[in-house]
PDB file as gemmi writes it, atoms N, CA and C in Angstrom:
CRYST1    1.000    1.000    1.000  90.00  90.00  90.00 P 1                      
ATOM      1  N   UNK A   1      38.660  12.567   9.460  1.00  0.00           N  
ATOM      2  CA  UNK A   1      38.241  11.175   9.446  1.00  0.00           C  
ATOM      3  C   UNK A   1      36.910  11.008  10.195  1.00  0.00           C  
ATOM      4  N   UNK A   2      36.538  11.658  11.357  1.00  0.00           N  
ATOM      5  CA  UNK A   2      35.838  11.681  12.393  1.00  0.00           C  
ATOM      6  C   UNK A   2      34.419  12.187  11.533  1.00  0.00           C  
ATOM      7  N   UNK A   3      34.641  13.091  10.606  1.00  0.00           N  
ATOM      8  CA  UNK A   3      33.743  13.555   9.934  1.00  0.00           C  
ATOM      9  C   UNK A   3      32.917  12.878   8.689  1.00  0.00           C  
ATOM     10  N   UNK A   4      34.135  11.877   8.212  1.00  0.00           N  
ATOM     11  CA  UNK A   4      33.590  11.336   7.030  1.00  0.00           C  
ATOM     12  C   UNK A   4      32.564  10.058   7.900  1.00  0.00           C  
ATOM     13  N   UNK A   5      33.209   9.504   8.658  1.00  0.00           N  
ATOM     14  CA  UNK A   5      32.343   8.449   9.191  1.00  0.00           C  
ATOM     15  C   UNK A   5      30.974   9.490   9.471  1.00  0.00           C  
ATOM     16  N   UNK A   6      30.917  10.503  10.643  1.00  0.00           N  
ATOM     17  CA  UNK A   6      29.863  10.783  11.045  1.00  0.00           C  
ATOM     18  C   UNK A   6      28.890  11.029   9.859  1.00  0.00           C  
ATOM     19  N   UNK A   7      29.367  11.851   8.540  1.00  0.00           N  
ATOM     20  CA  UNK A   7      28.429  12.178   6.885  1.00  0.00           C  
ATOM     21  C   UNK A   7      27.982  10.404   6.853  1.00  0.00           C  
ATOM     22  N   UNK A   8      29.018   9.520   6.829  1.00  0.00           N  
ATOM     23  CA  UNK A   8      28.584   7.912   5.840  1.00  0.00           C  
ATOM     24  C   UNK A   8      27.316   7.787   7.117  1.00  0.00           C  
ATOM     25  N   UNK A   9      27.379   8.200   7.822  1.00  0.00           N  
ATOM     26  CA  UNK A   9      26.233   7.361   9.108  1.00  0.00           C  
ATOM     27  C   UNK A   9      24.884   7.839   9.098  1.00  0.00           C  
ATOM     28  N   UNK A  10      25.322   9.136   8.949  1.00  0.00           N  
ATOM     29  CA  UNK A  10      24.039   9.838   8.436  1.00  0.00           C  
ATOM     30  C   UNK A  10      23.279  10.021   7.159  1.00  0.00           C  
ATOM     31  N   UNK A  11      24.293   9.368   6.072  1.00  0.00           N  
ATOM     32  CA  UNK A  11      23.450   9.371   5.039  1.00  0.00           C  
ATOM     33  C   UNK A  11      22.582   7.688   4.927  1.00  0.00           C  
ATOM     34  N   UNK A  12      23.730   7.052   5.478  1.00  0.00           N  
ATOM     35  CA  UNK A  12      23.024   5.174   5.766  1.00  0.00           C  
ATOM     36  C   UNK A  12      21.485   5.532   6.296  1.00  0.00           C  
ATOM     37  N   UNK A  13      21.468   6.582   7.518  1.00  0.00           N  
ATOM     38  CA  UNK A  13      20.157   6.694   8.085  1.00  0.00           C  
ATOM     39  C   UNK A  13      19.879   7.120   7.536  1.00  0.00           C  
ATOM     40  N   UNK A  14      19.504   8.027   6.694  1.00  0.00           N  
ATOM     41  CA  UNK A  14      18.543   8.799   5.604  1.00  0.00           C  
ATOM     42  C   UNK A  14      18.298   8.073   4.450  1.00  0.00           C  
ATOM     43  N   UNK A  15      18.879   7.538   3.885  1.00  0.00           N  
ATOM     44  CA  UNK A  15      18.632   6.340   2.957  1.00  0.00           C  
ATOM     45  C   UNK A  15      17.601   4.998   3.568  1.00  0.00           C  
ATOM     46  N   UNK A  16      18.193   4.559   4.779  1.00  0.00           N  
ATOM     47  CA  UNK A  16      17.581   3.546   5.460  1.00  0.00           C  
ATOM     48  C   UNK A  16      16.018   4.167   5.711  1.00  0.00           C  
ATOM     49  N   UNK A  17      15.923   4.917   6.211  1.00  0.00           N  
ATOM     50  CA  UNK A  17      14.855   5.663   6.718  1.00  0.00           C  
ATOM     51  C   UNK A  17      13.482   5.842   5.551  1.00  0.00           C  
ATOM     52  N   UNK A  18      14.193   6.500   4.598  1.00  0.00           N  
ATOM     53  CA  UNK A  18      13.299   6.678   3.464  1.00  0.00           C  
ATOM     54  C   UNK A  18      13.031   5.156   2.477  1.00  0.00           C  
ATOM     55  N   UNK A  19      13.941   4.343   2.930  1.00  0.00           N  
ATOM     56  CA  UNK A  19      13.413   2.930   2.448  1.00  0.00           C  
ATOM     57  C   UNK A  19      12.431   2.392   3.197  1.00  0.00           C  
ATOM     58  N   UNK A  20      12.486   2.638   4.588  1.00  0.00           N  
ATOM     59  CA  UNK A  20      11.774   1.907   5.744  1.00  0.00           C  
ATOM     60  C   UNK A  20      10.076   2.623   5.359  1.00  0.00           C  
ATOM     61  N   UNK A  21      10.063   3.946   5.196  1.00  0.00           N  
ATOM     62  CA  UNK A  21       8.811   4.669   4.858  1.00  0.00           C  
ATOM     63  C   UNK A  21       8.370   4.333   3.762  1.00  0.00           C  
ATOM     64  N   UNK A  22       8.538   3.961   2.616  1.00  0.00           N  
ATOM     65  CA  UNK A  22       8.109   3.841   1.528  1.00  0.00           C  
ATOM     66  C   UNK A  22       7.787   1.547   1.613  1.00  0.00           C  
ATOM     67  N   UNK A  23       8.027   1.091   2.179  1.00  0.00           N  
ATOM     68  CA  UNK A  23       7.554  -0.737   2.200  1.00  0.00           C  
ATOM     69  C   UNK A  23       6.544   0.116   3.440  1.00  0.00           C  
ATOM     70  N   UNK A  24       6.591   0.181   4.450  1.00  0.00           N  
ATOM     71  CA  UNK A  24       5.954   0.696   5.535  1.00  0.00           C  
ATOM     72  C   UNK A  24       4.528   0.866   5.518  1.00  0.00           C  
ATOM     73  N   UNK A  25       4.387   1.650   4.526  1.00  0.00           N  
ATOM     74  CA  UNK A  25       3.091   2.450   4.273  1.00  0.00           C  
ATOM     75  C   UNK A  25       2.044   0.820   3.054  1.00  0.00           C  
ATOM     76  N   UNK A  26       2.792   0.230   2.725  1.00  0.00           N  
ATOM     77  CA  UNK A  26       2.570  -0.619   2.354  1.00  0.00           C  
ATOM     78  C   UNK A  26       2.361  -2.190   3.084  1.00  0.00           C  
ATOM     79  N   UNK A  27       3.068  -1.764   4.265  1.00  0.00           N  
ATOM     80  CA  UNK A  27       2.532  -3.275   5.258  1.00  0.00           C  
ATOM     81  C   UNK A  27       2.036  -2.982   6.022  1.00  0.00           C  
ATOM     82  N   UNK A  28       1.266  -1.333   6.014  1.00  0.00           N  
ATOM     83  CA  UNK A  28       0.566  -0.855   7.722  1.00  0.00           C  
ATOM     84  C   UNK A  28      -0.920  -2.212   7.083  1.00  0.00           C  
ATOM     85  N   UNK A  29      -1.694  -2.267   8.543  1.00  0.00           N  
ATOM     86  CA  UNK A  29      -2.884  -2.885   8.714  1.00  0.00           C  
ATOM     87  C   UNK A  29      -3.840  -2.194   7.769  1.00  0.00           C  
ATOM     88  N   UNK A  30      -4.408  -2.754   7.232  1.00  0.00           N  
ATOM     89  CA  UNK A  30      -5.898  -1.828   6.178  1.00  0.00           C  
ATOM     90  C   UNK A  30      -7.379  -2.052   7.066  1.00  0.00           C  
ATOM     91  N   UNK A  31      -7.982  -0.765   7.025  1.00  0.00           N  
ATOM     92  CA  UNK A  31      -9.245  -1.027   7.751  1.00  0.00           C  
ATOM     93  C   UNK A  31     -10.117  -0.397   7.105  1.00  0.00           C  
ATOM     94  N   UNK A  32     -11.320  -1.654   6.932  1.00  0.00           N  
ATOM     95  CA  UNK A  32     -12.064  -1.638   6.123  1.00  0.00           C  
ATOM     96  C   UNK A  32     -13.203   0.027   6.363  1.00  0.00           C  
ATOM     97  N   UNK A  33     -13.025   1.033   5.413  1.00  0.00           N  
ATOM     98  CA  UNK A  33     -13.828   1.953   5.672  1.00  0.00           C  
ATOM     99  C   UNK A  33     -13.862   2.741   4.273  1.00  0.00           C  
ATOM    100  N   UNK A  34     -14.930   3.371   4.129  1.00  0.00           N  
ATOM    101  CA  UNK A  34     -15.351   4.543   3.133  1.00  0.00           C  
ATOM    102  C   UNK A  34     -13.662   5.218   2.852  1.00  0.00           C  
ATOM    103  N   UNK A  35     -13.137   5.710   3.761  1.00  0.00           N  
ATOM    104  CA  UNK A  35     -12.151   6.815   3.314  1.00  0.00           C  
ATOM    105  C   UNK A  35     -11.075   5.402   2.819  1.00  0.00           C  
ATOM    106  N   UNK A  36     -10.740   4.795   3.513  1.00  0.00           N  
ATOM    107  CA  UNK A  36      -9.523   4.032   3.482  1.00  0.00           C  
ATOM    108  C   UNK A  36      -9.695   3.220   2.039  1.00  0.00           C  
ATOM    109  N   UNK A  37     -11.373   3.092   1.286  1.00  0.00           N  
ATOM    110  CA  UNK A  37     -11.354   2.611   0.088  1.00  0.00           C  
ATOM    111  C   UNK A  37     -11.628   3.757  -1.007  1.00  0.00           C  
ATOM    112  N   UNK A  38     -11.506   4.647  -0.810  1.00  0.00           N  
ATOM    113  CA  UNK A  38     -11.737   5.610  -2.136  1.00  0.00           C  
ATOM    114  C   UNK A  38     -10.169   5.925  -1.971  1.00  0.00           C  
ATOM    115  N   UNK A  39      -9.659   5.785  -1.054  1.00  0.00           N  
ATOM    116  CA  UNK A  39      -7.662   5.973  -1.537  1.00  0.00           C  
ATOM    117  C   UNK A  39      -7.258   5.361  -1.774  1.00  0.00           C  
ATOM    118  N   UNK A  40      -7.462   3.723  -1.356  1.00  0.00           N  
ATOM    119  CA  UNK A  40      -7.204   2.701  -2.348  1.00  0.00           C  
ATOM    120  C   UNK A  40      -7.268   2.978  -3.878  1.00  0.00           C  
ATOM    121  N   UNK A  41      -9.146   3.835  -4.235  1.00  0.00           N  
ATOM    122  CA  UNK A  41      -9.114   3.596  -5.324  1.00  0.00           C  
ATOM    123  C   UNK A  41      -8.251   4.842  -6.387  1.00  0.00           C  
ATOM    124  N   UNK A  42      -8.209   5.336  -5.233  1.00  0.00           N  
ATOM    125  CA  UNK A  42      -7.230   7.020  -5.916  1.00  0.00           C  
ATOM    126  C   UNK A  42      -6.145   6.337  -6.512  1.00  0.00           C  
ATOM    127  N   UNK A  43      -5.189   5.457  -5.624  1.00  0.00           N  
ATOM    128  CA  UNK A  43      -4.379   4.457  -5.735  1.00  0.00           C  
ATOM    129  C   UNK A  43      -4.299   3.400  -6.814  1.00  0.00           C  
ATOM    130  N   UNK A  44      -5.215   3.184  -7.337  1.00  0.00           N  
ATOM    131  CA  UNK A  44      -5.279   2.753  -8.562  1.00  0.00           C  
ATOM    132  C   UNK A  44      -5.109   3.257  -9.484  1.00  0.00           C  
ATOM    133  N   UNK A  45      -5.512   4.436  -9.766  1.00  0.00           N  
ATOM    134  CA  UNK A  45      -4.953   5.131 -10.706  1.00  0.00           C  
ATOM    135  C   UNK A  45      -3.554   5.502 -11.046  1.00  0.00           C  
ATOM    136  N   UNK A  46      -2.784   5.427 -10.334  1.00  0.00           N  
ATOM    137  CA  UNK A  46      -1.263   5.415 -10.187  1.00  0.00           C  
ATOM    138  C   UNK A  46      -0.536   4.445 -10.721  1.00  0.00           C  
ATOM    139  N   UNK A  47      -1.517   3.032 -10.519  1.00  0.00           N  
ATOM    140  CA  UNK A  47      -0.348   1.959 -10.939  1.00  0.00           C  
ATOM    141  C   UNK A  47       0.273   1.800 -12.177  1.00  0.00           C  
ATOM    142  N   UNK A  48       0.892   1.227 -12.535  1.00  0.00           N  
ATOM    143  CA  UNK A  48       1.895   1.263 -13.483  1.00  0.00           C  
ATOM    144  C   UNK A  48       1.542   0.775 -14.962  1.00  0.00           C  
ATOM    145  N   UNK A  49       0.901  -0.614 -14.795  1.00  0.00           N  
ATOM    146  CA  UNK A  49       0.382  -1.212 -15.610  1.00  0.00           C  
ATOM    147  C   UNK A  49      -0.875  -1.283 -15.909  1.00  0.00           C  
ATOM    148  N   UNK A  50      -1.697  -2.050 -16.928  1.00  0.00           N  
ATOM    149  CA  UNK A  50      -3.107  -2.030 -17.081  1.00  0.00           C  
ATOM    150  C   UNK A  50      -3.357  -3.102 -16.264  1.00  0.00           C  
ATOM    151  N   UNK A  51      -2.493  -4.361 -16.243  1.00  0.00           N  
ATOM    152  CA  UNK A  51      -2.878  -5.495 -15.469  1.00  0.00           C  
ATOM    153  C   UNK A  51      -2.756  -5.189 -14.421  1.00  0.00           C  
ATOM    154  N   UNK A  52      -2.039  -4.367 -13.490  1.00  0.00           N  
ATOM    155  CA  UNK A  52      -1.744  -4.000 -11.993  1.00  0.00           C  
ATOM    156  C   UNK A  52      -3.267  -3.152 -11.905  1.00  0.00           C  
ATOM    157  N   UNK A  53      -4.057  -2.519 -12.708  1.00  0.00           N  
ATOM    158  CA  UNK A  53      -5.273  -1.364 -12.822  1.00  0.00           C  
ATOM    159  C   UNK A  53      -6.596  -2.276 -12.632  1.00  0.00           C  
ATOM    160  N   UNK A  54      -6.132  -3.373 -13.072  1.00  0.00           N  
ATOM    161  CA  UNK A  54      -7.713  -4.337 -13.490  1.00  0.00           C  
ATOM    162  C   UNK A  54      -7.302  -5.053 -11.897  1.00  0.00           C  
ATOM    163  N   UNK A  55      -6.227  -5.466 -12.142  1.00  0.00           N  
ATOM    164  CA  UNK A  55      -6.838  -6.683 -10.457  1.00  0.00           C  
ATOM    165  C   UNK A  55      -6.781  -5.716  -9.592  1.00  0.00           C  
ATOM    166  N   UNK A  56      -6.289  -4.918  -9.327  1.00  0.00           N  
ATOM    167  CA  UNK A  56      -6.144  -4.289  -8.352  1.00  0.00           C  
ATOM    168  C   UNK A  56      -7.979  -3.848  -8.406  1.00  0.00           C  
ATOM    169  N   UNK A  57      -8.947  -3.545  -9.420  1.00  0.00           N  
ATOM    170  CA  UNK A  57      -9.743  -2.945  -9.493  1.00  0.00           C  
ATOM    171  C   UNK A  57     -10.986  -3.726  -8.781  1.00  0.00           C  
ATOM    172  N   UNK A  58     -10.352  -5.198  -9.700  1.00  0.00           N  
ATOM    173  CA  UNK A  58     -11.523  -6.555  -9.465  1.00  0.00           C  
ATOM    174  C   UNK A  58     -11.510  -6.642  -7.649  1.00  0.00           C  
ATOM    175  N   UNK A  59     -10.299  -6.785  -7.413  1.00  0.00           N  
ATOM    176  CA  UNK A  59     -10.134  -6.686  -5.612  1.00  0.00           C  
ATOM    177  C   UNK A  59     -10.806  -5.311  -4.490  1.00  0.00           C  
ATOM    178  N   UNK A  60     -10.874  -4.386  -5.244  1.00  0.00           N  
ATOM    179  CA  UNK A  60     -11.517  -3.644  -4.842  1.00  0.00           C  
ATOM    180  C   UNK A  60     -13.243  -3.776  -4.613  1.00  0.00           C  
ATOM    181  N   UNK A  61     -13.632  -4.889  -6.146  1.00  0.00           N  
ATOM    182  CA  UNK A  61     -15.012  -4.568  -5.981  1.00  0.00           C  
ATOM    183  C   UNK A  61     -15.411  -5.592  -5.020  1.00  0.00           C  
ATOM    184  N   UNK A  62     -14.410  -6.616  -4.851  1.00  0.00           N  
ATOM    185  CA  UNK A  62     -14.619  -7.382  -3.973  1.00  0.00           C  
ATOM    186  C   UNK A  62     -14.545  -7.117  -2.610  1.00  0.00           C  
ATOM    187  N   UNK A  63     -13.872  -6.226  -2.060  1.00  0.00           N  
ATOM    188  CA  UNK A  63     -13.890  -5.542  -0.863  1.00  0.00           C  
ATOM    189  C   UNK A  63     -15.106  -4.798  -0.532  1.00  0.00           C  
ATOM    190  N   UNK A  64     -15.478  -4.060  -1.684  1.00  0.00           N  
ATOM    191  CA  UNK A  64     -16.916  -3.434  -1.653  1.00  0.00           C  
ATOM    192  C   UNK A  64     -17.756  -3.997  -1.394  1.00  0.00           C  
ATOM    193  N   UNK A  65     -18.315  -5.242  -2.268  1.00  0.00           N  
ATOM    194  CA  UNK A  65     -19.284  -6.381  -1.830  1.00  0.00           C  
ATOM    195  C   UNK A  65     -18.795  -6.626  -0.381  1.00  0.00           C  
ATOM    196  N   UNK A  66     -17.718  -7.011  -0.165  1.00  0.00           N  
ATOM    197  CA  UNK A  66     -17.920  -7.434   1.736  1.00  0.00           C  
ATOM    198  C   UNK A  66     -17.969  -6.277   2.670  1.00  0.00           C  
ATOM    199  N   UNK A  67     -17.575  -4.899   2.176  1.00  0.00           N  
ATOM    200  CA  UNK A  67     -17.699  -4.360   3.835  1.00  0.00           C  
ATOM    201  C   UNK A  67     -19.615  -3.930   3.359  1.00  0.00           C  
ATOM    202  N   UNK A  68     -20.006  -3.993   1.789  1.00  0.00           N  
ATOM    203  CA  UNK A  68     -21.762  -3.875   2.018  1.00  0.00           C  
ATOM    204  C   UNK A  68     -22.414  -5.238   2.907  1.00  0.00           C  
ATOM    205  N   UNK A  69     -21.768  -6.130   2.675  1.00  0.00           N  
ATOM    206  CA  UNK A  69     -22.281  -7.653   3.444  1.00  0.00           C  
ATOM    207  C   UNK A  69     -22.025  -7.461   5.469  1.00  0.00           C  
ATOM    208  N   UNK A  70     -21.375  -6.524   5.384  1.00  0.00           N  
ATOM    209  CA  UNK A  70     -20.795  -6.833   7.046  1.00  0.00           C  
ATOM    210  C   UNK A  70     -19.584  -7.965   7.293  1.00  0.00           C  
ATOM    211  N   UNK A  71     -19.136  -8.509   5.733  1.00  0.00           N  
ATOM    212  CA  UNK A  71     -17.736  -8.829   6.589  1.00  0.00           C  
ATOM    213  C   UNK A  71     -16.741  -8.406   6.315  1.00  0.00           C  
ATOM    214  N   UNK A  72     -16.159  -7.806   7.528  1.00  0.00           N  
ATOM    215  CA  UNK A  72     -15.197  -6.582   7.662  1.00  0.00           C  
ATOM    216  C   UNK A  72     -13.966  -7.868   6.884  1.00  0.00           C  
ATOM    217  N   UNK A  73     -13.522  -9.130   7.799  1.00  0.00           N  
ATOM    218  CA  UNK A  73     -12.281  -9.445   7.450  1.00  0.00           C  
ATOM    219  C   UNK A  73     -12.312  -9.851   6.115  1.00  0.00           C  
ATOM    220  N   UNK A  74     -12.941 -10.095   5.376  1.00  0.00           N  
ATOM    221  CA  UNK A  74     -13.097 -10.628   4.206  1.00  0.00           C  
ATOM    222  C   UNK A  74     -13.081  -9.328   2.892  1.00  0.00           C  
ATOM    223  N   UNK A  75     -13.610  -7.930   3.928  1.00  0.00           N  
ATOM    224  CA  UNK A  75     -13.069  -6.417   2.914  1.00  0.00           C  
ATOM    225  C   UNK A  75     -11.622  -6.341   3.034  1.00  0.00           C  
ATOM    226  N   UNK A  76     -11.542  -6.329   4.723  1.00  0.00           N  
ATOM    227  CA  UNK A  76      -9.683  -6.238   4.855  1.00  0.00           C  
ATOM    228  C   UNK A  76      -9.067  -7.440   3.905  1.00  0.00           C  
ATOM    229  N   UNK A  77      -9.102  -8.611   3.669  1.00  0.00           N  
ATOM    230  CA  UNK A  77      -8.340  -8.896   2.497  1.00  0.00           C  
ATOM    231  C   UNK A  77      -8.072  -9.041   1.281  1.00  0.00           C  
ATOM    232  N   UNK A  78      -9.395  -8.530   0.782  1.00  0.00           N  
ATOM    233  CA  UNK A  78      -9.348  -7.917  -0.554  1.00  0.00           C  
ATOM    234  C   UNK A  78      -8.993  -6.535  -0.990  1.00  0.00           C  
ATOM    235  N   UNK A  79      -8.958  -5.520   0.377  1.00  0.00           N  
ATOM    236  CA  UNK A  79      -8.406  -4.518   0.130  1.00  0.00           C  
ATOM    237  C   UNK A  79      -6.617  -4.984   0.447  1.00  0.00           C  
ATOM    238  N   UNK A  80      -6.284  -5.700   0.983  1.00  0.00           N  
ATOM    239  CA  UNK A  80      -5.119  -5.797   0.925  1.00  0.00           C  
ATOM    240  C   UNK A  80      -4.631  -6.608  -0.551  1.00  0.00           C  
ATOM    241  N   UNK A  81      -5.534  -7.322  -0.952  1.00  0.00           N  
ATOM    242  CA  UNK A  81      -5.262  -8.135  -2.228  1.00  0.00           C  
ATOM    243  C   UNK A  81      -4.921  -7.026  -3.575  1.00  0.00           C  
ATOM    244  N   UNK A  82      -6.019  -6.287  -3.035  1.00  0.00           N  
ATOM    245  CA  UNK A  82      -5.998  -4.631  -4.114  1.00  0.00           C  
ATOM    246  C   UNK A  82      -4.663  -3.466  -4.010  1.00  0.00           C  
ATOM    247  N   UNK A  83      -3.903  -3.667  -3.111  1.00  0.00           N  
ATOM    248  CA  UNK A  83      -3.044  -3.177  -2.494  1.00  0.00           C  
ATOM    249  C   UNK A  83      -1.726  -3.441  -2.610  1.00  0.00           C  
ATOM    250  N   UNK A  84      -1.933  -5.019  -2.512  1.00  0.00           N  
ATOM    251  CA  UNK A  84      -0.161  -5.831  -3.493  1.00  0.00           C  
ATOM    252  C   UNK A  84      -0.499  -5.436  -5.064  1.00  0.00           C  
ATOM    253  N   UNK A  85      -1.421  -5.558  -5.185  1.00  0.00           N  
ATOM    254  CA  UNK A  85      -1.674  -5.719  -7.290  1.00  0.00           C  
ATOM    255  C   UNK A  85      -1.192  -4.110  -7.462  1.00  0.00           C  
ATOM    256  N   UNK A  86      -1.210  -3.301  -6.683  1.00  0.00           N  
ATOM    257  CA  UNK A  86      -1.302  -2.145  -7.187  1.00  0.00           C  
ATOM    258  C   UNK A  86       0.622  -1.704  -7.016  1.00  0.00           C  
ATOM    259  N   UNK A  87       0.967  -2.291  -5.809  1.00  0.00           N  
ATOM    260  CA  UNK A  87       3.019  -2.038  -5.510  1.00  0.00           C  
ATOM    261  C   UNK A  87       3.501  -3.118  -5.800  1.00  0.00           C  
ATOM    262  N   UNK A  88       3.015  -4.208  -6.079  1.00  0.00           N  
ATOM    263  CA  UNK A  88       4.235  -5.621  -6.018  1.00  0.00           C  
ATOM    264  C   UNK A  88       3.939  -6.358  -7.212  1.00  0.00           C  
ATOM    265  N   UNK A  89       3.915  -5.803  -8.584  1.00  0.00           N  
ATOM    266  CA  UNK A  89       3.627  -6.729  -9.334  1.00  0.00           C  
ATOM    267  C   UNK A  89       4.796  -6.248 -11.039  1.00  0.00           C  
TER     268      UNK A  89                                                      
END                                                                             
């Protein structure tokens, strides 16, 4: 008995765990930089749909135009805008 609980507890955490990593990586902070936007755009290529490919793409160029302008917060939320279009749609 002692055993089946200890397996159910440990698989709850391994399940839990690998759910927690996979939203995670998706609500860390985005900072606006060269590397952090060419994996975005690697990241585009992955998505699922054509419509998840285009906004996600349009948000990108819009991030581009602001971190060339100097405004960082205005890249950070278009790279985050590029970022839902690409997992949450």
């Amino acid at each position: 008995m002692l055993k089946l609980i200890t397996l159910a507890g440990a698989a709850t955490i391994a399940f839990s765990t690998l759910s927690f990593a996979q939203t995670s990586a998706t609500m860390m902070p985005m900072t606006c930089d060269n590397t952090n936007m060419e994996n975005l755009k690697a990241d585009v290529k992955k998505a699922p749909s054509d419509a998840q490919k285009s906004d996600a793409q349009a948000a990108i160029g819009t991030a581009t135009m602001a971190m060339q302008s100097g405004d960082i917060d205005g890249c950070v939320a278009a790279m985050q805008k590029a970022r839902m279009a690409i997992d949450h749609k």
